[in-house]
C-alpha positions in Angstrom: 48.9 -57.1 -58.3 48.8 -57.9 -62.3 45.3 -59.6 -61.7 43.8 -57.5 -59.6 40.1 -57.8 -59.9 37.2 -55.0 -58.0 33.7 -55.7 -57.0 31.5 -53.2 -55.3 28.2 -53.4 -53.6 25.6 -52.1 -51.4 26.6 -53.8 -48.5 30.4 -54.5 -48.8 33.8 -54.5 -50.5 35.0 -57.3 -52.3 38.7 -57.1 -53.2 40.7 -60.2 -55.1 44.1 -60.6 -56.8 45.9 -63.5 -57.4 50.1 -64.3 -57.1 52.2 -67.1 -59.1 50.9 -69.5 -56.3 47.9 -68.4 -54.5 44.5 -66.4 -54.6 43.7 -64.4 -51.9 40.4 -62.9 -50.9 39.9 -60.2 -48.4 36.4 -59.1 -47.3 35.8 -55.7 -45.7 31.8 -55.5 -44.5 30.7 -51.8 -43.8 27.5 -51.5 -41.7 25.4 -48.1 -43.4 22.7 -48.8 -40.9 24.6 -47.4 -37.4 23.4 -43.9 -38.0 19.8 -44.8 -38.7 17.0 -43.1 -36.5 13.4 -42.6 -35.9 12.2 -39.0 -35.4 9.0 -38.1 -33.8 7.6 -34.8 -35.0 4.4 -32.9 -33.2 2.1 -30.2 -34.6 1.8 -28.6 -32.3 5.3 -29.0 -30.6 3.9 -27.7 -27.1 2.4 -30.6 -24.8 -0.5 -28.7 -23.8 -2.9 -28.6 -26.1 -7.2 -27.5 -25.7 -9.9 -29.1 -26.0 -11.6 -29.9 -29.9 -7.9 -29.1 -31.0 -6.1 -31.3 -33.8 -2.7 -32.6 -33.0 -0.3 -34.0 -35.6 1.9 -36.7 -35.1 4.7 -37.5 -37.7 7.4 -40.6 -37.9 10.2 -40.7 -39.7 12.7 -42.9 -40.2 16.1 -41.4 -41.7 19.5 -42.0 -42.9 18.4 -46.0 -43.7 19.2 -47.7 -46.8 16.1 -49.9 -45.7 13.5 -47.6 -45.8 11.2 -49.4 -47.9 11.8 -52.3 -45.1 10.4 -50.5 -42.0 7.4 -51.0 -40.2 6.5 -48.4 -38.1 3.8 -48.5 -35.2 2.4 -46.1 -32.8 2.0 -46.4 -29.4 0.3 -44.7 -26.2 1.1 -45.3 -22.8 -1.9 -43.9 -20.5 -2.6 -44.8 -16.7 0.6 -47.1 -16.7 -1.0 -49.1 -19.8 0.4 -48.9 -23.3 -1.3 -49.7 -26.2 -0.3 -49.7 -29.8 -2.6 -47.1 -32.3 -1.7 -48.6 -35.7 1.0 -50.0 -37.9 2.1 -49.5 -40.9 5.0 -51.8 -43.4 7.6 -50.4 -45.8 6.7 -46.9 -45.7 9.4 -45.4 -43.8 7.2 -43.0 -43.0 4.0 -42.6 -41.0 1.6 -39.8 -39.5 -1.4 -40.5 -37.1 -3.7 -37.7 -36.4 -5.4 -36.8 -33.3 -8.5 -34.6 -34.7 -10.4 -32.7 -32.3 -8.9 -34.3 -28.9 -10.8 -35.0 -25.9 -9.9 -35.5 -22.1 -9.1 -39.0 -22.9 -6.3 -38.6 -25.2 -4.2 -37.2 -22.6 -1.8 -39.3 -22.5 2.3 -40.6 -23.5 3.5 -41.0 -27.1 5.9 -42.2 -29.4 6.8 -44.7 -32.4 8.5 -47.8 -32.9 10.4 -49.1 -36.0 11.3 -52.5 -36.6 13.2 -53.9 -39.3 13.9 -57.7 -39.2 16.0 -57.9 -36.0 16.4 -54.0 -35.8 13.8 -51.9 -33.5 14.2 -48.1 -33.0 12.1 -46.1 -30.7 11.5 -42.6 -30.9 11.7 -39.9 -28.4 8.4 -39.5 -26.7 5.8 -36.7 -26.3 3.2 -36.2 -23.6 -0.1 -34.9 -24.5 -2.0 -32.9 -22.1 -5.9 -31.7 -22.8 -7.1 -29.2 -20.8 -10.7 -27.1 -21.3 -10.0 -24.0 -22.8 -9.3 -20.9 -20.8 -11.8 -18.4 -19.9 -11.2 -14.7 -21.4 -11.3 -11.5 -18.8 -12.4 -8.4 -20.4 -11.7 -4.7 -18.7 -11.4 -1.0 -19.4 -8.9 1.0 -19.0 -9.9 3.2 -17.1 -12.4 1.3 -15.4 -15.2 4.2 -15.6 -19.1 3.6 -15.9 -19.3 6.7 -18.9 -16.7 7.9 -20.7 -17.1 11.3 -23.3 -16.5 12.1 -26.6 -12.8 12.8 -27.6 -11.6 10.6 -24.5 -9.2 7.2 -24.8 -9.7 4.0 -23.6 -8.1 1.0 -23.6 -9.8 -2.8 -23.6 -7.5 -5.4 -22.4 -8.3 -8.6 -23.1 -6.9 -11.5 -20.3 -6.2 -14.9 -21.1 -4.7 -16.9 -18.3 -2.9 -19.5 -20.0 1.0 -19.4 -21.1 1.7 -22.4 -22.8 -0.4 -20.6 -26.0 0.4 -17.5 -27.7 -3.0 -16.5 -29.0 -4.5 -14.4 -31.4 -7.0 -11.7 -30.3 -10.5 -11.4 -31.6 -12.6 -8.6 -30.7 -16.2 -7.7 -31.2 -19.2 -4.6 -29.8 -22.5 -6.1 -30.3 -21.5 -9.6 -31.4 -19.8 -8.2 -34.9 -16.2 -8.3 -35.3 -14.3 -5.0 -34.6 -12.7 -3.6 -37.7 -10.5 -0.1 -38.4 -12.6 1.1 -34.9 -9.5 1.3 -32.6 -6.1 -0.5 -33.2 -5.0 -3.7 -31.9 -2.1 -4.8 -30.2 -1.9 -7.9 -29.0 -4.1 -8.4 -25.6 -5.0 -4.6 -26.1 -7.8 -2.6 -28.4 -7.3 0.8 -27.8 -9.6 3.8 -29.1 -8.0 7.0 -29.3 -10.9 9.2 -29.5 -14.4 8.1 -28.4 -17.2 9.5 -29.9 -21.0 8.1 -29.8 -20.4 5.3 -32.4 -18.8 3.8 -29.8 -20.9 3.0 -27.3 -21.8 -0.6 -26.9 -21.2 -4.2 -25.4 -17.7 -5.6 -26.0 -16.3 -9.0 -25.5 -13.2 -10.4 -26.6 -11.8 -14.3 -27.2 -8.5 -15.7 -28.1 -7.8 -17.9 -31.0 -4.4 -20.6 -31.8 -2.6 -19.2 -34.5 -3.8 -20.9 -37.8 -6.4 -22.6 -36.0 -10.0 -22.9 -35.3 -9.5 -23.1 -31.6 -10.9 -20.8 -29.2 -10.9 -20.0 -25.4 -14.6 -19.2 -24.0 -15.9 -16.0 -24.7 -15.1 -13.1 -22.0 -18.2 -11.7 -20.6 -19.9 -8.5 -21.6 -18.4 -5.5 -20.6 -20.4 -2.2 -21.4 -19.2 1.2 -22.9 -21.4 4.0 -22.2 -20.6 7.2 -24.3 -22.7 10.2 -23.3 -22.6 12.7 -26.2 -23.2 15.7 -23.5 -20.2 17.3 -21.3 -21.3 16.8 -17.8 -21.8 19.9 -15.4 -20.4 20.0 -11.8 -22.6 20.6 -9.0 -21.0 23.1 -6.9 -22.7 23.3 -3.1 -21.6 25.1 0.3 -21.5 23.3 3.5 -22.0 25.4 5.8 -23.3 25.2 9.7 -26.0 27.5 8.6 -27.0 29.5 6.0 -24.7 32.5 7.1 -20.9 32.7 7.1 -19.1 34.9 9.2 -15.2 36.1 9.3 -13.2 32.9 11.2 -15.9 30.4 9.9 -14.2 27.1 8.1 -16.1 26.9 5.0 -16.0 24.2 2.6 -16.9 24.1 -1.5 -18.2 20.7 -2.7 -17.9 19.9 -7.0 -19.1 16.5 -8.1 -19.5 14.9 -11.0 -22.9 12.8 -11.5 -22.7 9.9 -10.4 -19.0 8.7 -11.1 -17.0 10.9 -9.4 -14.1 8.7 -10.4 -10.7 9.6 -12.0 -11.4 13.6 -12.1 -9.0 16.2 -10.7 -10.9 19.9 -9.8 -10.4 23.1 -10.7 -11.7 26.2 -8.7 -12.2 29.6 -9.9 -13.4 33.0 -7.9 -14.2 36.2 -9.8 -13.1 35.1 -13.3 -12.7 31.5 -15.0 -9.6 32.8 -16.9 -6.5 31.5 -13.7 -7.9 28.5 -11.2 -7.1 28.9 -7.4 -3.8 27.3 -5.8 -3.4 26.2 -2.2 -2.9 29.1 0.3 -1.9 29.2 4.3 -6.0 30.2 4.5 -7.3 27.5 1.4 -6.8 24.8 0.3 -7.8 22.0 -2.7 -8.6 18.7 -1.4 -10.3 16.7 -5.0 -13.8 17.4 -4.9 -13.4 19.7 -1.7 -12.4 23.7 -1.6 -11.6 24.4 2.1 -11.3 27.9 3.4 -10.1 27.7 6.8 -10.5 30.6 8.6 -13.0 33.0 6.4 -12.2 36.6 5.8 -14.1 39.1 4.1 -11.6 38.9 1.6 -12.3 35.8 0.3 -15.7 36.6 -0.6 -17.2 36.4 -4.0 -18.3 34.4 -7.0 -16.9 30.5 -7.5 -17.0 28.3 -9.9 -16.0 24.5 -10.4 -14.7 22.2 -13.3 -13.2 18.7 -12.9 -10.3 16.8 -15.9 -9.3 13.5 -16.2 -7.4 12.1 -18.7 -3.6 12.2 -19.3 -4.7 15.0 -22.3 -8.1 16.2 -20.3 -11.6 16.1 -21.0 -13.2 18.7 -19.2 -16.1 19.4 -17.9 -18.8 22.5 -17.9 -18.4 25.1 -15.8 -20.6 24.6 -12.4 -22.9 27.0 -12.0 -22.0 29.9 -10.1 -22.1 30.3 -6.5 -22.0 33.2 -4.4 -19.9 33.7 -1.2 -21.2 36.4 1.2 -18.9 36.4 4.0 -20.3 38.9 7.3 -17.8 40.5 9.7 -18.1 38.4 13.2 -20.0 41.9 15.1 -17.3 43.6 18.1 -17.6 43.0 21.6 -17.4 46.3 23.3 -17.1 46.5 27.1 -18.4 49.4 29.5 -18.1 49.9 33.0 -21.3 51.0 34.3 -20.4 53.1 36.8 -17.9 54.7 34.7 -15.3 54.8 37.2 -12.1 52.6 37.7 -10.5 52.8 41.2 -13.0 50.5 43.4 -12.6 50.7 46.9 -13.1 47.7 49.3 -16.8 46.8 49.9 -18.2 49.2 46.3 -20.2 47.5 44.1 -19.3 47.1 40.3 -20.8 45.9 36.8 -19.1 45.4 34.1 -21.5 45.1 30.5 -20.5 42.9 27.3 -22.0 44.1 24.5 -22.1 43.0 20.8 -24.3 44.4 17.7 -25.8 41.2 16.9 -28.7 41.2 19.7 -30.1 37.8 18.6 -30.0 35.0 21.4 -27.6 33.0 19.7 -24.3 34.7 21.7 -22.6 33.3 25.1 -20.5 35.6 27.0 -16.9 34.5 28.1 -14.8 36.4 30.5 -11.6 37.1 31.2 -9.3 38.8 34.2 -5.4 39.3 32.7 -6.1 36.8 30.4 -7.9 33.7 32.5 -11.2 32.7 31.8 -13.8 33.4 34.7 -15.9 30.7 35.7 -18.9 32.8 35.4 -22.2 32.4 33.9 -21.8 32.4 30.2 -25.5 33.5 29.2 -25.1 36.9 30.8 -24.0 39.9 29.2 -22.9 41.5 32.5 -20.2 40.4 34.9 -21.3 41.9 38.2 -19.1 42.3 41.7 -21.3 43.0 44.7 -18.6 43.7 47.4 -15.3 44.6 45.5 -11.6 43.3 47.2 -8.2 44.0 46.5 -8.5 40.2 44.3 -11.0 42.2 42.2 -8.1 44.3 40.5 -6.7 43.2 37.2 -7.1 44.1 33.3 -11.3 42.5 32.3 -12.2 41.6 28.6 -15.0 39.7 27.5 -15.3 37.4 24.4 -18.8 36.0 22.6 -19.1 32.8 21.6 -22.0 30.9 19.2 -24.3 28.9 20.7 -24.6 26.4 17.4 -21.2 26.6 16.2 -17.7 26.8 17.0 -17.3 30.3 16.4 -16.1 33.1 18.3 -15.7 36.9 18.1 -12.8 38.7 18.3 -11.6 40.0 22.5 -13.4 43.4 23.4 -11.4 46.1 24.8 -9.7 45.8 28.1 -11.1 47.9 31.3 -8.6 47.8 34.3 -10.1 47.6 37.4 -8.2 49.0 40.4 -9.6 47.9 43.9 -8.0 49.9 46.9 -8.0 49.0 50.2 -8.8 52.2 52.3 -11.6 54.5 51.9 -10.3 58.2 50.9 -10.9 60.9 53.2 -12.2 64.4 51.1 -10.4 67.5 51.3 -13.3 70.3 52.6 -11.8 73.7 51.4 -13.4 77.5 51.8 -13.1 79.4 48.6 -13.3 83.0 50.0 -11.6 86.2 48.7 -10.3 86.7 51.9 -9.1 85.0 54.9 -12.1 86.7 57.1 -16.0 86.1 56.2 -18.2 88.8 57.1 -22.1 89.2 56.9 -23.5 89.4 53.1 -20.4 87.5 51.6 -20.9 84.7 48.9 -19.0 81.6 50.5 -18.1 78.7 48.7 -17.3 75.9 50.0 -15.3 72.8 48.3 -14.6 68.9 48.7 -13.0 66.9 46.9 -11.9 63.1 46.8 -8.4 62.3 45.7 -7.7 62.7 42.1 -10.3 61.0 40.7 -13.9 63.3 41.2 -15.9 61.3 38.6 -19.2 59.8 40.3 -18.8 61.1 44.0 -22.6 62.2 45.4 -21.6 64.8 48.3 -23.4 65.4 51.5 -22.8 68.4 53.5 -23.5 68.7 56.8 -23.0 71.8 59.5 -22.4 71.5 63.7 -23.3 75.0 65.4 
């Protein structure tokens, strides 16, 4: 080893040394180039790209100690034909740009590298070019007018996923500044007031680029600087309301009656009305079901929507008059109640209200009689023992389901044998003499009321 010798280069190791009798040279070749590789790099990385946007395509050839000795070379491969774009020698390094792409350039691509008998290909990267997507504009909530000191939210819908986009939004065709606040797909305004109002549309941008989806189309926001006031109204068969009538309240709200909840006052606007077994709050609907005089008096409407309300006015008032239903009262019009067999009886239905608008209905122990219902009298010509039983009459409206209440009961009581009087002399003494005052008296069970009598003498 006395003579040992070292060279050194690039591409190998030289070692020498020389014995009493012999040189000997050993070569050892390392090859640097096994880890070389060419690396494809995309700006954008994602495939799917829109239309009039600039892709960049980089390729780069690293860890070579021949960099200055590759030529690189782009190719496309489209509709099963491949095609190379350009070339370029000793670089090591090469970028082709697609600037503004079209359909066409859809499409497969990579790089090649060659080096005298060395060739490296990259990985590859498919291109796709589609139109860019349409924008959907809407309100939140979706209302035709909104008022001052309510919030709304635009939202701003871009059906595409392969982009994350910017937002850019605009009222009247200038771009929105410090009016709402922005968050992502979403402009929100916390408070509306008339400054507002307008015609909105939104768009969506790549980041960092000038590429843009279609516009959205117009949507409108109409801010009316007045409170609206309810119209409160009464449906009602007819004009008048009477105790056991279902009456209904009505509050709506112009033209949109969309997104409000109602509030119902009577007497006072200070505590609203709640659901009761006799009312109840339907939205735009107050229902009373069976009227009483009690719930007469002076309502009012209001309607909130909002998650923190807007309210509205206060309808204007409206006055419930509620009349008591006029009693049915019954009369017998012979004024007796024991009937015998073959006697004649009426029986009259009367009620306070005298206007033709009444039907009769009539009941024996509870059954309905099928009986002429426009009559106010219920009349038995020849009485039987069938006849007996506990009558009540009942009037019913003619326009209307509506009844008044039962009358008052009259028992009938029909009996089957005519009575025979009891003839009795009234006389001081047993013996009657000439000049005395006689009296003489008849009677008919225990029940006088109505008889006629007829006296009659035999000599």
């Amino acid at each position: 080893m006395r003579d040992l010798q070292t060279a050194r280069g690039r591409k190998q190791n030289m070692y020498a040394f020389a014995t009493a009798t012999w040189l000997i040279l050993i070569l050892f070749v390392r090859d640097t180039e096994t880890s070389a590789q060419v690396v494809l790099i995309t700006d954008p990385q994602r495939s799917n790209v829109i239309l009039q946007e600039t892709v960049y395509l980089t390729c780069e050839v690293r860890n070579s100690a021949l960099s200055n000795r590759w030529k690189l070379s782009w190719k496309r491969r489209r509709g099963g034909v491949e095609t190379t774009l350009s070339s370029a020698a000793g670089e090591g390094f090469s970028a082709y740009f697609l600037n503004k792409v079209v359909q066409s350039d859809s499409a497969l691509y990579w790089c090649e590298a060659t080096a005298g008998y060395r060739r490296m290909i990259s990985s590859t990267h498919s291109l796709t070019v589609t139109p860019p997507p349409p924008a959907v504009l809407t309100l939140e909530p979706a209302r035709g007018t909104f008022y001052p000191s309510e919030k709304v939210t635009l939202k701003c819908d871009i059906q595409n996923g392969h982009i994350r986009w910017t937002y850019l939004w605009f009222r009247d065709r200038a771009s929105l500044g410090g009016a709402g606040s922005g968050s992502g797909s979403e402009f929100t305004i916390p408070a509306l007031d008339l400054s507002h109002g307008g015609s909105y549309y939104c768009r969506g941008q790549t980041p960092g680029r000038a590429v843009y989806t279609e516009k959205s189309d117009y949507v409108t926001l109409a801010v009316d600087g007045n409170a609206p006031k309810p119209l409160l109204t009464l449906d009602s068969p007819s004009g008048e309301v009477v105790t056991g009538d279902t009456v209904t309240l009505s509050c709506r709200v112009g033209a949109d009656p969309a997104g409000w909840k109602y509030l119902w006052y009577r007497g006072t606007q200070t505590a609203a009305l709640t659901s009761t077994d006799s009312s109840s709050t339907d939205g735009p609907r107050y229902t009373i079901r069976s009227a009483a005089e009690s719930h007469r008096g002076e309502y009012w409407c209001r309607a909130g929507r909002g998650s923190d309300p807007f309210y509205t006015l206060y309808s204007a008032s409206l006055k419930l008059d509620i009349t008591a239903v006029p009693p049915m009262v019954l009369t017998l019009q012979t004024g007796w109640t024991n009937i015998f067999n073959g006697e004649g009886v009426t029986l009259h239905c009367d009620i306070q209200d005298r206007s033709p608008v009444w039907m009769y209905r009539w009941y024996r122990d509870g059954q309905e009689l099928p009986v002429d219902t426009t009559k106010d009298a219920y009349e038995i010509l020849s009485a039987d023992q069938s006849d007996s039983g506990m009558y009540a009459c009942k009037g019913q409206h003619k326009e209307r389901v509506l009844y008044t209440g039962s009358s008052n009961m009259i028992e009938l009581r029909v009996s089957g044998n005519a009575p025979k009087p009891l003839l009795t002399l009234d006389s001081p003494s047993g013996e009657v003499v000439t000049g005395d005052t006689v009296t003489l008296s008849c009677r008919v069970g225990a029940d006088p009321a109505g008889w006629k009598y007829l006296c009659s003498s035999f000599d």
